[in-house]
N, C-alpha and C positions, 0 to 999 in steps of 0.2 A: 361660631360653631353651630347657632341653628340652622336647621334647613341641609346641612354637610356641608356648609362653608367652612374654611381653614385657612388661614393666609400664613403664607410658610414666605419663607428668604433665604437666596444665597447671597454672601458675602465675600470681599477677597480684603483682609489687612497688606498694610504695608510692611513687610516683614522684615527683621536683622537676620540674615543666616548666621546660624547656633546660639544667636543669645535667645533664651529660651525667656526671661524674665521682662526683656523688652516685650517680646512677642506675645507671654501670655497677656501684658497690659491692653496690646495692640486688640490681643481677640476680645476683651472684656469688653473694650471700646466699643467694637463692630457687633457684641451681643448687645448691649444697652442701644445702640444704635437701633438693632433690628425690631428689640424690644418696644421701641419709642413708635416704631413703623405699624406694632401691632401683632407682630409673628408668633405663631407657637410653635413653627418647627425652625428650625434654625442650619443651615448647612455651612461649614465652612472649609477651606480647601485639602488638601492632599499634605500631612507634615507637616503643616501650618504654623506648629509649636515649636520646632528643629528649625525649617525650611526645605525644603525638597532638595534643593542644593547643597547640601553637607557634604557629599560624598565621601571618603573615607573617614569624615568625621562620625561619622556615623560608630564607628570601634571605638570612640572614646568613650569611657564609660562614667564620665565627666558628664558628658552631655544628655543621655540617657537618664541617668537619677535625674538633671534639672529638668529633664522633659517631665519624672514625673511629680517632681514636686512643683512644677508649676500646674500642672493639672488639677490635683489638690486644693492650689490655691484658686484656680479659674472654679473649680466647682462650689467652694466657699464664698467667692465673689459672685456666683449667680444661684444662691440659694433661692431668693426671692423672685427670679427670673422665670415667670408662666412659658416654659417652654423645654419641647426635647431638643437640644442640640447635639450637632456632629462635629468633630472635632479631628484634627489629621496629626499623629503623631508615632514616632517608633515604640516599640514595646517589645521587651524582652520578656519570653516565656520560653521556659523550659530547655534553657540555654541555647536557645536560636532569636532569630532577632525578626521581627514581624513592621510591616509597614501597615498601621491600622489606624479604624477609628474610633475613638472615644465617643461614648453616647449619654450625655447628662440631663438631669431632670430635678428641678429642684436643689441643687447642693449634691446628688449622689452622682457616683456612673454606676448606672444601669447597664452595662455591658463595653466588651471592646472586642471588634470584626475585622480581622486581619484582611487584606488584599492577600488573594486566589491567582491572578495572573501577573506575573513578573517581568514586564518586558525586558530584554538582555539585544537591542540591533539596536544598528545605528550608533542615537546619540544615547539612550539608555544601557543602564549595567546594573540594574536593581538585584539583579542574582547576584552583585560582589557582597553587597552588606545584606539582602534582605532573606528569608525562607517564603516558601510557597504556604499560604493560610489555608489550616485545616477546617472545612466544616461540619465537623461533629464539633458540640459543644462542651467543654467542662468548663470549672471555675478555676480562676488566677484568684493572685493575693493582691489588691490595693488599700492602702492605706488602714488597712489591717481587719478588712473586711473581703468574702466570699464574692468575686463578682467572675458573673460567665465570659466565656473567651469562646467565640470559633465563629466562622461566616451564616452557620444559620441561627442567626436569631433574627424574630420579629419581636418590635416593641406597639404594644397596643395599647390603646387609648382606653381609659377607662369609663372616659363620662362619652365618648365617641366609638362606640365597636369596631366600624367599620375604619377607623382610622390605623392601618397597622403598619407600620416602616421597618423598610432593614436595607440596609446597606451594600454598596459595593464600590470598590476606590479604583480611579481611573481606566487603567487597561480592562480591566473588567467588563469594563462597555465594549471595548474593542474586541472581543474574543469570540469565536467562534459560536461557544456555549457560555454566554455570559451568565454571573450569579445569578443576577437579577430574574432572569426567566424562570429558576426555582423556587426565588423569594415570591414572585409574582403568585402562582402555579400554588404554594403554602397560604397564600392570604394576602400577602402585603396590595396595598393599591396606594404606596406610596416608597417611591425609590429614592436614594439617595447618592448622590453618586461625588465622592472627595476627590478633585482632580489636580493636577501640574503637570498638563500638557503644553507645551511649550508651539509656540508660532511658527508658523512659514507660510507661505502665499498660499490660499486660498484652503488651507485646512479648517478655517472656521466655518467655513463652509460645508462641510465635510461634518463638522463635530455638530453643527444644528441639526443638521441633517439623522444623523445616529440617534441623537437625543430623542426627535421627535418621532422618527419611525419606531425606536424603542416603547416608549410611552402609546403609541397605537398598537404596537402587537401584544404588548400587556397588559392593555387599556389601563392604565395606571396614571398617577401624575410623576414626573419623575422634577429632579431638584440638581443641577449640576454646577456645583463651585470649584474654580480652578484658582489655580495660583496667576499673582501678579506682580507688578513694580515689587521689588524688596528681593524676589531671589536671586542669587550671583548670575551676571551676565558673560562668564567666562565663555561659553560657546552658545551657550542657548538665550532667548529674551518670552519674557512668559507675558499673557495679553489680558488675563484675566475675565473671561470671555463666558460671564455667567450667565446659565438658565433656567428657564422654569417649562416645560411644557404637561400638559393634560393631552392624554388619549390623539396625541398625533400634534395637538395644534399650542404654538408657540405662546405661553403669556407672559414671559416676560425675559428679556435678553438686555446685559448690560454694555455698554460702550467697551469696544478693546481699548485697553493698552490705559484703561484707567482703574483704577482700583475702587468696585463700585459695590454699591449694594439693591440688588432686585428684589422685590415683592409681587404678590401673585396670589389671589384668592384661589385656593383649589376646590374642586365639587367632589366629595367623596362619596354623598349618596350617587351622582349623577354616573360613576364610574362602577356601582354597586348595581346598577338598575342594568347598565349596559351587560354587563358580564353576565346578568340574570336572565337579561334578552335573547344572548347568543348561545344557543346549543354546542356550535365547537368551544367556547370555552369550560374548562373541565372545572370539575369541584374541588373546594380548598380541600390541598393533604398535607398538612401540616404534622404529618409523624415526625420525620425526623430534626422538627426543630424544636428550641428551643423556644416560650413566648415570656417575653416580660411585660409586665403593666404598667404605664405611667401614667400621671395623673396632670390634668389640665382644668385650670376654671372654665365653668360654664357660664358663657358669655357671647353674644352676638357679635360675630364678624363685622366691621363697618368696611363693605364693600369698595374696593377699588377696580372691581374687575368689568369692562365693558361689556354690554349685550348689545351687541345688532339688533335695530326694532326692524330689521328685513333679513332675518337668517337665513330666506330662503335666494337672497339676493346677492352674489358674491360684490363685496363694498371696494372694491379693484377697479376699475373700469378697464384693462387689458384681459382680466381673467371671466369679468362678467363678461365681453363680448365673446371669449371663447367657449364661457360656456353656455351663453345662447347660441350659438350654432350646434353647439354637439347636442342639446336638448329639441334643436327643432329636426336634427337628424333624425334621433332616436324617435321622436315621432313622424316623422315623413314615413322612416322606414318598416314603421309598427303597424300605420296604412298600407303603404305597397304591401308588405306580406301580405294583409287581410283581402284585397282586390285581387291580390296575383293567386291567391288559393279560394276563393269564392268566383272567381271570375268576373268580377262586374263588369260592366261596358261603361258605367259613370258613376262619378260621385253626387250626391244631391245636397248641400248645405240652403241651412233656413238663414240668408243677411239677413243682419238687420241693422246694419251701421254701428254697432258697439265692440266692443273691445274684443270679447269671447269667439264673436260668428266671423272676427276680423283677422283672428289669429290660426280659427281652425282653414280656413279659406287658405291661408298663407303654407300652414303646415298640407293641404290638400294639395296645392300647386307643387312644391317640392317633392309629394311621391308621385304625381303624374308626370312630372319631369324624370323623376329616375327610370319610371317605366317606359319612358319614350312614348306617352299618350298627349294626344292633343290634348289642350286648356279647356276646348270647346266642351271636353267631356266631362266637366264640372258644369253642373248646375246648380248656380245659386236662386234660388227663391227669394223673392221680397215678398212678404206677407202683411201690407200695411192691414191698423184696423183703429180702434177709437184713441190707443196712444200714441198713436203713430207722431212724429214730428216732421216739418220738411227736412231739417238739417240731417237726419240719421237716414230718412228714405235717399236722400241726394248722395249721402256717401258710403250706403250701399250697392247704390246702381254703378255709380261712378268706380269703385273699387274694382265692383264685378267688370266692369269695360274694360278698363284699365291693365286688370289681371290676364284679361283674356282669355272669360270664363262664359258660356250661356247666362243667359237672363231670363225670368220667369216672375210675372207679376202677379201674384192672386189675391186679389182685394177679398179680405174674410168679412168683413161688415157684413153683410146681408145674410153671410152660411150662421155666425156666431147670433145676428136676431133672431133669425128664424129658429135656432136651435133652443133661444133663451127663450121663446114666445111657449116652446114645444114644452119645455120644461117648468114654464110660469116662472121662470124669474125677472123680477123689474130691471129692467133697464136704466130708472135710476139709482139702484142700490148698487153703490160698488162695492160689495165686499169680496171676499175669496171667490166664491162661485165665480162672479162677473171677471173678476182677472184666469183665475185658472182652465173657463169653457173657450178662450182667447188661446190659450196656449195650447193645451187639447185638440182645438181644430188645426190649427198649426200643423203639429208631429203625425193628427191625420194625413194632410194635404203632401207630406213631405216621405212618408211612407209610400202614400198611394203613386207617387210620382215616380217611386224609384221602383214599385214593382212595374209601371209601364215600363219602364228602359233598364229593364234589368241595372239597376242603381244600388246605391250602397248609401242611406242615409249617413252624415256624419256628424257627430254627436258636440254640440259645441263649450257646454257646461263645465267649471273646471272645480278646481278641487277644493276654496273657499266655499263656494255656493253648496258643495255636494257635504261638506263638514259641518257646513248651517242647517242641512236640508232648505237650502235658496233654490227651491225647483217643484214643477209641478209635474207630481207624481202622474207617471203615463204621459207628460208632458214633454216638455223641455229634459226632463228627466230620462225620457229615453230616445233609445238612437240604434245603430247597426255596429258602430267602431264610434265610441269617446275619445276623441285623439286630444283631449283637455284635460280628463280626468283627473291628474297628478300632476297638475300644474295650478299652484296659489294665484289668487288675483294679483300680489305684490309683483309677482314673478312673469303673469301673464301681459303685463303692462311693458316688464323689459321689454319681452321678446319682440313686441311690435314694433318696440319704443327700434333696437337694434335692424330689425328689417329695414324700417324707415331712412335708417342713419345709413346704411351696407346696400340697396337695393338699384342705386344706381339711376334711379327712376326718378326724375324732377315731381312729374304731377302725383304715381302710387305716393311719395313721401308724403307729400302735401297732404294728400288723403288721410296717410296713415298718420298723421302728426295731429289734423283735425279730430278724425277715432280718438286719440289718448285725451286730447283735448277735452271730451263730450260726456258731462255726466254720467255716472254708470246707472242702468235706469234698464228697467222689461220695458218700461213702454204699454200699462197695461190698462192704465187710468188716461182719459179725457188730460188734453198738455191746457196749461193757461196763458193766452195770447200768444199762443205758436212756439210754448216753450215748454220743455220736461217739466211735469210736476212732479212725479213720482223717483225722487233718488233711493237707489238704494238703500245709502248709509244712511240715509235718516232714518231708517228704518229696523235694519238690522246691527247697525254700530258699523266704524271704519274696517275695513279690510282690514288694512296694516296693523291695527290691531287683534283682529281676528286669525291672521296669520302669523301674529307671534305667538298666541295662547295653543293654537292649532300644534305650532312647530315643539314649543316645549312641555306640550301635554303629551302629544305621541310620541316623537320622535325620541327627547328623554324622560317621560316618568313623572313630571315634577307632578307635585300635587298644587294641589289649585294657588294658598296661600303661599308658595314660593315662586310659583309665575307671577301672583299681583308682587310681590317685591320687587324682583327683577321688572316686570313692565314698567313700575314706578321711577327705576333709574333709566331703562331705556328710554324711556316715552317724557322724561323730566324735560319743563319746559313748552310740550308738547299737546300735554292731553294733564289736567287737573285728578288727584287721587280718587275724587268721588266718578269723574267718567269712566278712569280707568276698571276700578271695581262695577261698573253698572254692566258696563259690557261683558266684563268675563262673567258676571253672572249669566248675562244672558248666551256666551258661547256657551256655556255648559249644558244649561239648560234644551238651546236646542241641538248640540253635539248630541244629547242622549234622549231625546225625545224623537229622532228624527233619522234613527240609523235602520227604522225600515224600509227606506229609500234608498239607501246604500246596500241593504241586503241584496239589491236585483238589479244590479248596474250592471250596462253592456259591459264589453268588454273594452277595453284603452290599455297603452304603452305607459309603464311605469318609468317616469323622468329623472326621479329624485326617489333621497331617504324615506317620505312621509306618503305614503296614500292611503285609502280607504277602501280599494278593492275587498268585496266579499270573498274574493276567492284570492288572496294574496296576503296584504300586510295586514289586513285590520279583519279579525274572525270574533264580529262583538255580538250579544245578542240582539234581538230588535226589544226585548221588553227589561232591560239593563236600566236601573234606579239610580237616577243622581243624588239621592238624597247625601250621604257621606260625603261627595265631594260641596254639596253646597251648605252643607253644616258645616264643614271649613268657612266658605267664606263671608257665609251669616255671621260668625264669631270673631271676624276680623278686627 
């Protein structure tokens, strides 16, 4: 539960249709079960205590009192049980007969939530036994005590605020105007959903589908147990086809046609932060419901939930190839607009054989293609000077041939001493100066180029570097059109990596394969015996870890000590706890020391969730104190 983790479970029993005292043993099993797993929310199917399949049994009123006296006993058998469970059973109020759920906590129920939608086609006829569930709340009588009855209640965590559930049973989902979007809309950011929906070819498909799109439009986690093996198979066969999704995306689905039990860490701060993010989501209005409190130990989650140490990288290889094309559109096409409304006559890029000047080049070919302009009207620059290496000058000439781009060679050595003589700096001091009057002369050379031929510098620097401040101000740092900007290094490596693989080209591959190949490195320092000294990540810390801290500091909220947890299981095996915390200290540190770089970025096409435009996603100030977030992780 620290951090807003919560590991919830659906489960399905094997059920007896209408032995009610088989079945409650069966659900006690599958609670001790879930128990054992860790859970403290507990979901289980539609009727679960009856069977969904009773059907006229349902008028005995035989069966009814044992539904509730086994109830009774299921909630005395999990007094001790750290968790709210949902429970599927019929309930008579008010001399109509209700299809609803039981909500226990401790030994009590804490409430019971009739099903709202009644399907009556087909193979259903729940309007023979069942009434439509009202959602104003009052109190029933069970086991001789006040407990609320009606569709809206929310049950809220006491030692977790943001933890609030409430229910809705099967067709519910299916409907029009489901509960759920009101339960949502009042508070809840946790759904439940008791189901026995019954199989046929390709509906489970159909039912993940519902799940998850639900759980994204109410950014919420939702929890979906259905009925399985145990209900009469007179015309229908039930598959038990349990789920778990968070805010769109699937965590846990169980095998059909087995009677299984799924687990699934859910993020409730991280669904808390999201809704706080989006202006169209509206404020809880919780009038007209009812809230009840239950109570949970305070106790840490033991994580089963996977992180991506590359979120920004789809882990598919069919769906990462798709969506490196659509990302290199989106940037092609973010250039064309800007040439076709500026009117340039060329584009000017500074090669320099690395990864960045390798991908803008690539994204430049693509909108001169769409415009119907020669290649020729790219001009790549090579700007060797004291870091220069053969291998990176050799395959940025080559690339540029290759591509069938102009070529421009301007040896800066003699412009950057003479400059450094002018300003009395030594020439054997490498420090900042000595690399950054290198880069400087550069974005000169690259400007002045493009106003001869009415050109469009193009800005090569991507959205790692620009979130380290990895860039020299007035530098590298600026350009006419950043067609990198919002593009991670993790991410900037696919896209070549895909070009290379798609491009058709025996020798561009070859090229583009040696590029991914080639330490990532400016190049700014003196190489030793013809080889890069200066790597980047020695310097600043790995990428791939930089853009996990990047991805889950903006994109969700987290605060610093629940990224080092998560990177810990991510990166396990990978990177030791003391690397892992050296670096996030130092992302943060330069993330907030270094956003008045960012304040005055050209302009660039946004790819993805995460960037840092001053005029877009990220409006931070330039003199913003890290101190709070690094007292988190001094305390660690």
């Amino acid at each position: 539960m620290r951090q807003g983790f919560v590991k919830v479970a659906a489960a399905t029993p094997k059920i007896l249709v209408a032995d009610c005292v088989e079945n409650a043993r069966l659900i006690v099993e599958k609670i001790r079960e879930m128990e054992q797993g860790g859970a403290k929310v507990m979901v289980l199917p539609e009727l679960c205590l009856t069977g969904y399949t009773c059907s006229d049994l349902f008028w005995q009123e035989r069966l009814l009192e044992e539904a509730r006296e086994q109830l009774a006993w299921i909630a005395k058998q999990t007094k001790e049980v750290d968790a709210l469970i949902f429970l599927g059973l019929p309930w008579e109020e008010q001399g109509k007969l209700y299809n609803a759920a039981a909500v226990l906590n401790h030994g009590e129920v804490l409430g019971i939530v009739p099903k709202k939608h009644l399907p009556n086609y087909n193979e259903f006829y729940e309007k023979r036994h069942f009434a439509e569930g009202m959602e104003r709340v009052h109190d029933t009588e069970f086991a001789g005590k006040e407990v609320p009855f009606g569709m809206n209640l929310l049950f809220r965590c006491a030692q977790m605020k943001h933890l609030i559930a409430a229910a809705e049973i099967c067709e519910d989902l299916w409907a029009p105007n489901p509960p759920g979007t009101a339960h949502a809309l009042a508070g809840a950011t946790l759904l439940v959903n008791l189901s026995a929906s019954d199989e046929m070819t390709g509906k489970d498909s159909y039912r993940r589908n519902l799940v998850n799109a639900t759980a994204a439009r109410l950014v919420c986690a939702y929890i979906y147990a259905t009925a399985g093996e145990g209900e009469s198979t007179t015309d229908l066969v039930f598959g038990g086809q349990n789920l778990i999704s968070e805010n769109g995306t699937l965590l846990a689905e169980s095998r059909r046609f087995e009677n299984g039990t799924v687990f699934a860490d859910i993020d409730v701060n991280r669904l808390i932060s999201e809704r706080r993010r989006m202006t169209t989501y509206p404020a809880q209005n919780p009038e007209e419901y009812v809230t009840v409190e239950f109570s949970l130990k305070t106790e840490e989650t033991k994580l089963q939930r996977r992180f991506d140490p590359q979120p920004f990288v789809p882990s598919d290889l069919a769906q990462r190839e798709e969506r490196c094309d659509e990302i290199l559109n989106i940037q092609a096409m973010g250039l064309k607009k800007r040439l076709e409304h500026t009117k340039c006559e060329c584009a000017v890029i500074g090669i320099s054989g690395g990864l960045d000047s390798t991908l803008a080049l690539l994204v430049t070919t693509r909108a001169l293609d769409l415009l119907e302009m020669d290649r020729s009207k790219i001009l790549c620059v090579t700007m060797p000077c004291f870091g220069t290496t053969d291998r990176t000058y050799k395959n940025a000439c080559e690339l540029t041939r290759t591509i069938g781009a102009a070529l421009k060679e301007v040896d800066i050595k003699e412009a950057v001493t003479l400059h450094f003589r002018d300003i009395g700096q030594d020439m054997e001091k490498h420090d900042v100066t000595y690399e950054n009057g290198q880069a400087r002369e550069r974005t000169q050379i690259l400007m002045d180029l493009a106003n001869q031929r009415n050109g469009m510098v193009i800005g090569t620097g991507d959205l790692s570097e620009l979130a380290l401040g990895w860039a020299t101000y007035n530098g590298d740092h600026m350009s006419m059109y950043a067609v990198n900007a919002s593009v991670p290094k993790t991410l900037v490596r696919h896209l070549v990596r895909y070009y290379a693989d798609t491009c058709q080209d025996e020798k561009l591959s070859m090229i583009l394969k040696d590029v991914l190949d080639t330490p990532v490195s400016p190049e700014l320092l003196p190489p030793k015996d013809g080889v890069i000294s200066q790597k980047t990540e020695d310097l600043v810390g790995p990428y791939e870890l930089h853009d996990f801290y990047l991805y889950y500091m903006l994109r969700v909220g987290y605060e610093p000590a629940k990224i080092y947890r998560i990177a810990k299981r991510a990166f396990q095996g990978v990177y030791n706890d003391e690397t892992i915390l050296k670096w996030l200290k130092k992302f943060y540190w330069r993330f907030f020391s270094q956003q008045f770089k960012r304040s005055c970025l050209p302009d660039g096409p946004k790819v993805g969730s995460v960037a840092v435009s001053p005029r877009g996603d990220l409006r931070m100030p330039s003199d913003g104190c890290v101190r709070v977030w690094m007292k988190q992780l001094e305390e660690l």
